[in-house]
Z-matrix of the N, CA and C atoms (Angstrom, degrees):
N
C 1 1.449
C 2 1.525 1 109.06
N 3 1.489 2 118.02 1 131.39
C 4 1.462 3 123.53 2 171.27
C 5 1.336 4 122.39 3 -80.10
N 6 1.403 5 116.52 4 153.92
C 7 1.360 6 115.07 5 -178.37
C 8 1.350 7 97.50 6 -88.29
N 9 1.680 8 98.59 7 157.09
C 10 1.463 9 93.55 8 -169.55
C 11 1.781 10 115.55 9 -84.49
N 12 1.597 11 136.40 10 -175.30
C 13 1.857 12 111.22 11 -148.13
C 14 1.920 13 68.89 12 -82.05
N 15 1.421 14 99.53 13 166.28
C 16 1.175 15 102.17 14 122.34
C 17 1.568 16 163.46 15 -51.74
N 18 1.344 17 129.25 16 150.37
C 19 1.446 18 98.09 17 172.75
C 20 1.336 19 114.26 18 -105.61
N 21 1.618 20 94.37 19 157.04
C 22 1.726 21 102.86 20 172.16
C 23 1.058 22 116.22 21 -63.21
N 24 1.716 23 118.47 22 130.12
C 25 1.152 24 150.89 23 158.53
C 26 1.792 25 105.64 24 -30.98
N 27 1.255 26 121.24 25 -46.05
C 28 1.421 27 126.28 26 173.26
C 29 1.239 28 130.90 27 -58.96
N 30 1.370 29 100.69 28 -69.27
C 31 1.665 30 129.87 29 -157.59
C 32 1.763 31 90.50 30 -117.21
N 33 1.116 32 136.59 31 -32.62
C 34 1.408 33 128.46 32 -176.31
C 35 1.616 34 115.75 33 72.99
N 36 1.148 35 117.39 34 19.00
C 37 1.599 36 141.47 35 -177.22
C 38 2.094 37 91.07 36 -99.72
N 39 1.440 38 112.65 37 132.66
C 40 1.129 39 139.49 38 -128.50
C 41 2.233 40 79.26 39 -92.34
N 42 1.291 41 98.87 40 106.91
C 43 1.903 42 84.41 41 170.91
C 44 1.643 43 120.16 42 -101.88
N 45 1.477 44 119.14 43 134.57
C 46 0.871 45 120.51 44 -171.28
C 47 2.275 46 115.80 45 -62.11
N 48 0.892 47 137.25 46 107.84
C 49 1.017 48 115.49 47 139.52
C 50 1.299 49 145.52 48 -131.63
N 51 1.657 50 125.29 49 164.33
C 52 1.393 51 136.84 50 -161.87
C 53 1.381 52 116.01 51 -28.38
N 54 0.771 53 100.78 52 134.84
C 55 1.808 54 103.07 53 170.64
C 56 1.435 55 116.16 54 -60.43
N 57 1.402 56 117.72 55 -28.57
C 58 1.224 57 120.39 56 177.11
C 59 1.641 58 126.09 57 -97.58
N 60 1.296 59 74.03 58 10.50
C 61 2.520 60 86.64 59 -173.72
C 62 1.927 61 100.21 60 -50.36
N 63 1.417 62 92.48 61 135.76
C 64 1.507 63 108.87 62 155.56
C 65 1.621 64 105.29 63 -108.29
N 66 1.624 65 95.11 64 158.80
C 67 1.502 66 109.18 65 175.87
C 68 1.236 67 109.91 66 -64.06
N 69 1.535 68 107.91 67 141.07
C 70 1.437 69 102.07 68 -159.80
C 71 1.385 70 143.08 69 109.63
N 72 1.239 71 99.79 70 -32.35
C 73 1.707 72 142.58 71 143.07
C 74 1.501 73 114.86 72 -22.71
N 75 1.162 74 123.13 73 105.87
C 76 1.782 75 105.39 74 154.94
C 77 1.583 76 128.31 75 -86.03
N 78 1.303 77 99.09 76 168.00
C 79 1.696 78 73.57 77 170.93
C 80 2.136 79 96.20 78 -170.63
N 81 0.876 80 139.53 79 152.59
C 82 1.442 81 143.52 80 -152.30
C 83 1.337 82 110.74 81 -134.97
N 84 1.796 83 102.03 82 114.08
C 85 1.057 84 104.75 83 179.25
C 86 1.556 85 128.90 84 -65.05
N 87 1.299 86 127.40 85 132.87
C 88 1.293 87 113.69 86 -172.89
C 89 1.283 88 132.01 87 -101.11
N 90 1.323 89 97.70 88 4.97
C 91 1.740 90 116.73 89 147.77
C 92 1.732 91 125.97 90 -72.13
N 93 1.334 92 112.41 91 -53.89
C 94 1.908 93 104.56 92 168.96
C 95 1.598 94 103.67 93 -126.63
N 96 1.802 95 118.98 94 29.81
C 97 1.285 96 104.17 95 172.06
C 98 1.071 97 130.91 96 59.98
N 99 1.561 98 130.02 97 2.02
C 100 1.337 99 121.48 98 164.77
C 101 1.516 100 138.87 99 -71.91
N 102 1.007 101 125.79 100 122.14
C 103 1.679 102 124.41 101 -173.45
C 104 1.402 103 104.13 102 -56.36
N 105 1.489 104 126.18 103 132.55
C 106 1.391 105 157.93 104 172.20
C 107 1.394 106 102.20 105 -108.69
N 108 1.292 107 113.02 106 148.99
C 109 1.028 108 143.51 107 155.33
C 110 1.576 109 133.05 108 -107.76
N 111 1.282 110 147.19 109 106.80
C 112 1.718 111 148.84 110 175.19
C 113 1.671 112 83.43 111 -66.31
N 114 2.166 113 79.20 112 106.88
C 115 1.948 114 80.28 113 161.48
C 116 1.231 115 86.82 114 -101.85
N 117 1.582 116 145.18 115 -28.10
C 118 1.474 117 114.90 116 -171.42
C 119 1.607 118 99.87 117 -158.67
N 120 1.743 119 95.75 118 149.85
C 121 1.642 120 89.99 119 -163.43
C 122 2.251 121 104.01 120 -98.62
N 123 1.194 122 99.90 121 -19.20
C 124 1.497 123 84.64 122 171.76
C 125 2.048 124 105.99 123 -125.65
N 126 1.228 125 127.04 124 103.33
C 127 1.993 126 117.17 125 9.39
C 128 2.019 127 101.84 126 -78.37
N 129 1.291 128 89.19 127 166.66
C 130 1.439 129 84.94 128 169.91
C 131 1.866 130 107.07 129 -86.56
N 132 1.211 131 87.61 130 149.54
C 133 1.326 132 102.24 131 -168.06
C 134 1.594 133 119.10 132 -148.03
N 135 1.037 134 138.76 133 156.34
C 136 1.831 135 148.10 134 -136.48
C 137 1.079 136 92.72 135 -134.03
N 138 1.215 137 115.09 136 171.71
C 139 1.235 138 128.54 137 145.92
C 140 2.358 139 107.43 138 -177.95
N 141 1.008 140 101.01 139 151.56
C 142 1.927 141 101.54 140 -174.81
C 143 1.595 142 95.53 141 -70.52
N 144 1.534 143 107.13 142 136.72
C 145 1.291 144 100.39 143 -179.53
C 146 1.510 145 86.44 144 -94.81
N 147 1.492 146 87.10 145 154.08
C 148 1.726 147 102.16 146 153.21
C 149 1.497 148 106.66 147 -153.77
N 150 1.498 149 97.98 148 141.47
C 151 1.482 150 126.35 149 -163.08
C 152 1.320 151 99.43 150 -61.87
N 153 1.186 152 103.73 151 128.28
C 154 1.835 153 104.67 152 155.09
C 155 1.558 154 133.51 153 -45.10
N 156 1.159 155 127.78 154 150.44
C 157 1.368 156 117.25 155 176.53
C 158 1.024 157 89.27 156 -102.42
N 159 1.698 158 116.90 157 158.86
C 160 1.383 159 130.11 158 167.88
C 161 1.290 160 102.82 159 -129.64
């Protein structure tokens, strides 16, 4: 049995990801396109990436 997606951090519209995601992971919502990040896989959990500055 699958867990059900998470929701986007944005829009709150349900995003699919891999069964196999590590933290660290991106992944794009395909409701408003925003880049996600897997900060953690038990619970799974989201979060908006944003790029580091260097």
């Amino acid at each position: 049995m699958s867990e059900p997606s998470p929701a986007c951090t944005e829009c709150g519209q349900p995003v699919p990801v891999p069964s196999d995601a590590t933290p660290g992971e991106l992944v794009i919502c395909d409701h408003c396109g925003v880049e996600l990040e897997v900060v953690s896989i038990q619970p799974l959990t989201l979060a908006i990436f944003e790029e580091e500055e260097k």
